[in-house]
C-alpha positions in Angstrom: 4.9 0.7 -20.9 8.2 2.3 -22.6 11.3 2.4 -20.8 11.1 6.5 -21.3 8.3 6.4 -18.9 9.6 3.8 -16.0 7.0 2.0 -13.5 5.8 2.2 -10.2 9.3 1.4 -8.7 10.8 4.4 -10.7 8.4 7.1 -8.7 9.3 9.3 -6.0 8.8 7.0 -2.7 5.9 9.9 -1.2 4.0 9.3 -4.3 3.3 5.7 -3.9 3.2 5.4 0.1 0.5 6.0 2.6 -0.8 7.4 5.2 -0.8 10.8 4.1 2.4 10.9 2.5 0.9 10.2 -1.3 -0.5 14.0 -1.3 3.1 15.1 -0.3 2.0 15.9 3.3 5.0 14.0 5.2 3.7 15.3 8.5 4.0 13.6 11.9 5.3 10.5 13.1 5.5 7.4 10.6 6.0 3.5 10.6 7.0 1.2 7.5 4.7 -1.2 7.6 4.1 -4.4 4.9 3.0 -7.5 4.7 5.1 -10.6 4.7 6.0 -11.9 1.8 5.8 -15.5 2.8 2.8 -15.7 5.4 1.3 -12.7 4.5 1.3 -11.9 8.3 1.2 -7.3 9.2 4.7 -6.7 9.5 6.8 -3.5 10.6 10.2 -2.3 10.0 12.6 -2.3 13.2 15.7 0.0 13.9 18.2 -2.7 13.3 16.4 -3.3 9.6 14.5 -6.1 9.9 11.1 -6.8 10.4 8.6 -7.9 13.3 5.2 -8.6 13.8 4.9 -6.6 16.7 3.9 -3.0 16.2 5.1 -1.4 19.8 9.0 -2.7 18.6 8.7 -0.5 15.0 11.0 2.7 14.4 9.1 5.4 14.8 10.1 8.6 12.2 9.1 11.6 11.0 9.8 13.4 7.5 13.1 12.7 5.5 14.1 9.7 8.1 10.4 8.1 7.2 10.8 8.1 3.6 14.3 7.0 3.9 13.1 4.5 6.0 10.1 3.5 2.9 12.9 3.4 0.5 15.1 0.9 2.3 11.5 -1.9 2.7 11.0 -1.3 -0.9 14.6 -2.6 -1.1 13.8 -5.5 1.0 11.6 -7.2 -2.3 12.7 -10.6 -0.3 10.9 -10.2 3.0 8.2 -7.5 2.4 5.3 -6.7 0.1 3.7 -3.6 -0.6 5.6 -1.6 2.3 4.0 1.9 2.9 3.7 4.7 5.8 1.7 4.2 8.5 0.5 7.1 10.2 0.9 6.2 14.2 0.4 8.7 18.1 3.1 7.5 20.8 0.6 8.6 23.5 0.1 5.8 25.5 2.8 3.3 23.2 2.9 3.5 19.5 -1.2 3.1 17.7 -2.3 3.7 14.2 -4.2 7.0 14.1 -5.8 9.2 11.7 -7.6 8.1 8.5 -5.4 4.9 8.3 -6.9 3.9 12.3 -9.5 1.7 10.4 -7.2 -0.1 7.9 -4.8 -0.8 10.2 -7.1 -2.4 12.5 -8.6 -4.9 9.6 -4.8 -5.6 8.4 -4.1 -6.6 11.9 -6.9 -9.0 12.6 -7.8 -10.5 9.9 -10.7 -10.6 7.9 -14.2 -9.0 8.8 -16.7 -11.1 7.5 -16.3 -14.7 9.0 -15.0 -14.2 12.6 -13.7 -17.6 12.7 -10.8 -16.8 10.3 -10.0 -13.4 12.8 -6.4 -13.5 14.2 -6.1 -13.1 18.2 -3.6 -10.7 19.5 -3.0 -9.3 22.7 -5.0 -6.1 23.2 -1.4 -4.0 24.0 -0.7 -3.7 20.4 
C-alpha cells in the first residue's frame, strides 16, 4: 500500500465501526465496545475512559459523542483491540439490540460449539 492511499487507521471512524454506523447510519444509542488486548475478555468503554467488563457500567451515546467516543478506544492501541459501536436499548438497563443482538451474545459467552469452554455470567448483563 502507498503512503498516498493510507490504511485502515487513516479512514473516517463511521466507515470502519459497527453496529450500523459503517453505512453512515449513526442512529440511536451506542457503546464502544472491544476486546482486551491481553485476555481477550468483551470489554466496554466507561465515562471516566477506561474500560470494564461489565456492560451495565458502559457510556451510553448517541451520534457525534459515539464516534468521538470510537475515536478515543482506537487511541487506546494499549488496552483494546478492534473497538467498534455497539448498537444497545436502555429499556430495562443497557442490552445489545438490533442486528448486532446475536454477536454480542456469542462475544460475551464464549464460544458455541463445545459448552465446556462457555464463560458464566450473571444473567443481569
Amino acid at each position: 500500500m502507498s503512503a498516498e492511499t493510507g490504511g485502515p487507521r487513516d479512514a473516517p471512524a463511521a466507515k470502519i465501526s459497527a453496529g450500523g454506523v459503517k453505512k453512515g447510519k449513526n442512529v440511536g444509542a451506542k457503546v464502544v465496545t472491544a476486546n482486551d488486548l491481553m485476555t481477550g475478555a468483551v470489554i466496554y468503554l466507561k465515562d471516566d475512559a477506561g474500560w470494564t467488563e461489565d456492560l451495565r457500567q458502559a457510556v451510553v451515546a448517541e451520534g457525534d459523542e459515539a464516534l468521538s467516543l470510537l475515536d478515543q478506544a482506537l487511541a487506546d492501541e494499549a488496552h483494546a483491540v478492534g473497538p467498534y459501536l455497539m448498537d444497545v436499548a436502555e429499556e430495562e438497563g443497557v442490552a445489545p439490540t438490533g442486528r448486532a443482538l446475536l454477536r454480542e451474545q456469542i462475544r460475551d459467552t464464549g464460544p458455541t460449539i463445545h459448552p465446556e469452554f462457555r464463560r458464566h455470567f450473571p444473567e443481569a448483563r
